[in-house]
C-alpha positions in Angstrom: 111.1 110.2 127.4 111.7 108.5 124.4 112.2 109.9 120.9 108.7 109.2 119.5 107.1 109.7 122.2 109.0 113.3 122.4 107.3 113.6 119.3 104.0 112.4 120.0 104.0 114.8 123.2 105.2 118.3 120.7 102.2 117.0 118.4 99.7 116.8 120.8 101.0 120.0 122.2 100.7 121.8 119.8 97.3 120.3 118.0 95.6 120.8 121.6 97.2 124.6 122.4 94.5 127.2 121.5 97.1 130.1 120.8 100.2 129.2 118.9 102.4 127.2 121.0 106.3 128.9 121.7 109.4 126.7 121.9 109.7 128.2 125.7 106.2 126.5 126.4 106.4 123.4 125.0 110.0 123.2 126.8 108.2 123.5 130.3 105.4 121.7 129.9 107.7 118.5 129.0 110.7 119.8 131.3 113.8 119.8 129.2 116.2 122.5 128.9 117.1 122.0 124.9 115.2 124.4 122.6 117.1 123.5 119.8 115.8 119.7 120.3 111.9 121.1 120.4 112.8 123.1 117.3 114.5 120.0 115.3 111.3 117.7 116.2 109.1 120.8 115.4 110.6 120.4 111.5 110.4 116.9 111.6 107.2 117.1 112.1 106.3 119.7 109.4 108.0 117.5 106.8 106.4 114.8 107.6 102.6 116.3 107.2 103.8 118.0 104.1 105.1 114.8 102.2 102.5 112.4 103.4 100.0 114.7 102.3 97.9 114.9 105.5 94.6 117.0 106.0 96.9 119.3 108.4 99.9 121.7 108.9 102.4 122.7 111.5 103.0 126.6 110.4 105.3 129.0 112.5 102.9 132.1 113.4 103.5 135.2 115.5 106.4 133.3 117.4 105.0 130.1 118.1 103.5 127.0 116.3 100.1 126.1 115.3 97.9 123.2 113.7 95.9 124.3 111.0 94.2 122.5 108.2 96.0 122.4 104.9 95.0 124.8 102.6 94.4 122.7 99.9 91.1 121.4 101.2 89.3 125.3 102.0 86.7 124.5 99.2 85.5 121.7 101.2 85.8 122.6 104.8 84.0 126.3 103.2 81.4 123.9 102.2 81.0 122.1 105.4 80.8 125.5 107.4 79.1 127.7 105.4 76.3 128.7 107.3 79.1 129.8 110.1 79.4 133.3 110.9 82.2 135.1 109.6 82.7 138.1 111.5 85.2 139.7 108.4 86.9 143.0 108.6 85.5 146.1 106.2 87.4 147.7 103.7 87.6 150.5 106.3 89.3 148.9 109.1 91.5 147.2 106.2 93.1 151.0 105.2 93.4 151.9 109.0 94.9 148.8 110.1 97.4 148.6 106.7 98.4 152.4 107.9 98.8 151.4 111.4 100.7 148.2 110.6 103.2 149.8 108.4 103.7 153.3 109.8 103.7 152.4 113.8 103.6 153.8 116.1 101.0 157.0 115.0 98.1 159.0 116.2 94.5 158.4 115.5 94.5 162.1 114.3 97.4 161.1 111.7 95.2 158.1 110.8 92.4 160.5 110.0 94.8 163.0 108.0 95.8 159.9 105.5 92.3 158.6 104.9 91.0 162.0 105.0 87.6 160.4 107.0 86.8 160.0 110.8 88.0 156.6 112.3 86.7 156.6 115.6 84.3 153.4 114.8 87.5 151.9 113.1 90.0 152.1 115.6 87.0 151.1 118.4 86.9 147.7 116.2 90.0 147.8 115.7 91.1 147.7 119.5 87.7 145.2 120.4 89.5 142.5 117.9 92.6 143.0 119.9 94.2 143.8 116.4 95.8 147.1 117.3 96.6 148.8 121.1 97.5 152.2 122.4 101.3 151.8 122.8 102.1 155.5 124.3 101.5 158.9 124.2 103.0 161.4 121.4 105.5 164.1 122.6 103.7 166.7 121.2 100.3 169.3 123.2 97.9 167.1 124.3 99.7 163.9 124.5 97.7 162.1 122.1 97.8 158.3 122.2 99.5 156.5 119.5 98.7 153.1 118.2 100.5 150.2 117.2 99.6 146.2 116.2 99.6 143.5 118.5 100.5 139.8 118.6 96.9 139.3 117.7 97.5 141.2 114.1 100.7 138.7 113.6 98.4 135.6 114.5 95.2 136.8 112.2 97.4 137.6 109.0 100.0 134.7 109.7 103.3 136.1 110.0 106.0 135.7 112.1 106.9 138.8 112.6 106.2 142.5 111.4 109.3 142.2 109.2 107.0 139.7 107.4 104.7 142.3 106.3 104.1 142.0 101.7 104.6 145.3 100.3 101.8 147.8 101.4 99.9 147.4 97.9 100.0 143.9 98.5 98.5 144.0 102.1 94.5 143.4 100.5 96.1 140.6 99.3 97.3 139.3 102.5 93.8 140.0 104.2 91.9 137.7 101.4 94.4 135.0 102.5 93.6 135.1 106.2 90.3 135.2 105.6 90.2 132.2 103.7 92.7 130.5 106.2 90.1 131.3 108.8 87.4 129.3 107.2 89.9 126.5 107.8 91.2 127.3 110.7 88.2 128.0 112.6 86.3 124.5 113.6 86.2 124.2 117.3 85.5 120.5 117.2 89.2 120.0 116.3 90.6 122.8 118.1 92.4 124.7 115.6 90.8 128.2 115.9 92.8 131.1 116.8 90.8 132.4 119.7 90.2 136.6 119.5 90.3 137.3 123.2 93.7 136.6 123.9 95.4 140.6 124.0 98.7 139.3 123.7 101.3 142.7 122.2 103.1 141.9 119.0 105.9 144.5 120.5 106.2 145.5 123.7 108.0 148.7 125.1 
């Protein structure tokens, strides 16, 4: 294949993947053994969106790459969608999930004893986002289950990984950002929503 159409290929790849597209994808869908190649081209590409100011991105989340719209335009694109349905997390499931994010892996019941409150209905929405999982059992009586993030949380909060994570004071922060980075990113029509049924673990055991 030739170099620009190497490039042309990763692009479309990427801009037509509806999770964010790993290295060790894109390598088997165009059947070449180099990952350092796919990465090189990847940061070509980035560049290249960045300094001709285009309408779009190439940003590295939760392990692999996606197409988003550049931030700079949210007013607008807010504007053009904003009769869509925003199905936002509460302040509620923001504690729970900052608690579960930075002190994983812990029990509901150790949840409970740090926001003094009941979190059934938190974690339930918690787990139907796909945002958090039951990753074991606690070695204690009873067994109880204890809960960690998945891939999902990386992908919704774009980061990389959990070593990513702002300071914990700064995590309301973070959630305003991905919320407004969701009213970009979410137009079907051009494919760049991060789908919420996917399940995928951020760590796995």
């Amino acid at each position: 294949m030739e170099e620009n159409n190497f490039k042309s290929a990763i692009e479309a790849l990427i801009f037509a993947s509806e999770k964010p597209a790993t290295i060790d994808q894109i390598k088997k869908v165009l059947n070449i053994p180099d990952a350092a190649s796919v990465r090189k081209v990847i940061e070509e590409l980035k560049v290249e969106y960045e300094t001709q100011s285009r309408g779009l991105r190439i940003v590295e989340i939760a392990g692999g790459f996606q197409m988003i719209a550049a931030t700079a335009f949210s007013p607008f694109l807010k504007k053009l969608f904003k009769y869509r349905f925003n199905d936002k997390l509460s302040k509620p499931a923001l504690e729970s999930l900052a608690i579960i994010a930075y002190k994983q892996p812990l029990t509901k019941s150790e949840i409970e004893s740090l926001r003094n409150v009941n979190v059934d209905g938190v974690m339930k929405s918690l787990l139907d986002k796909n945002l958090i999982r039951i990753c074991g059992r606690k070695k204690i009586p009873g067994r109880p289950f204890v809960f960690g993030t998945t891939r999902q949380f990386l992908e919704h909060f774009g980061l990389k990984s959990l070593d990513d994570l702002p300071k914990m004071d700064e995590f309301n922060a973070l959630a305003k950002e991905a919320e407004n980075r969701a009213d970009i990113e979410e137009i079907p029509e051009a494919n760049l929503e991060v789908k919420n049924d996917s399940g995928e673990n951020a760590q796995e055991n």
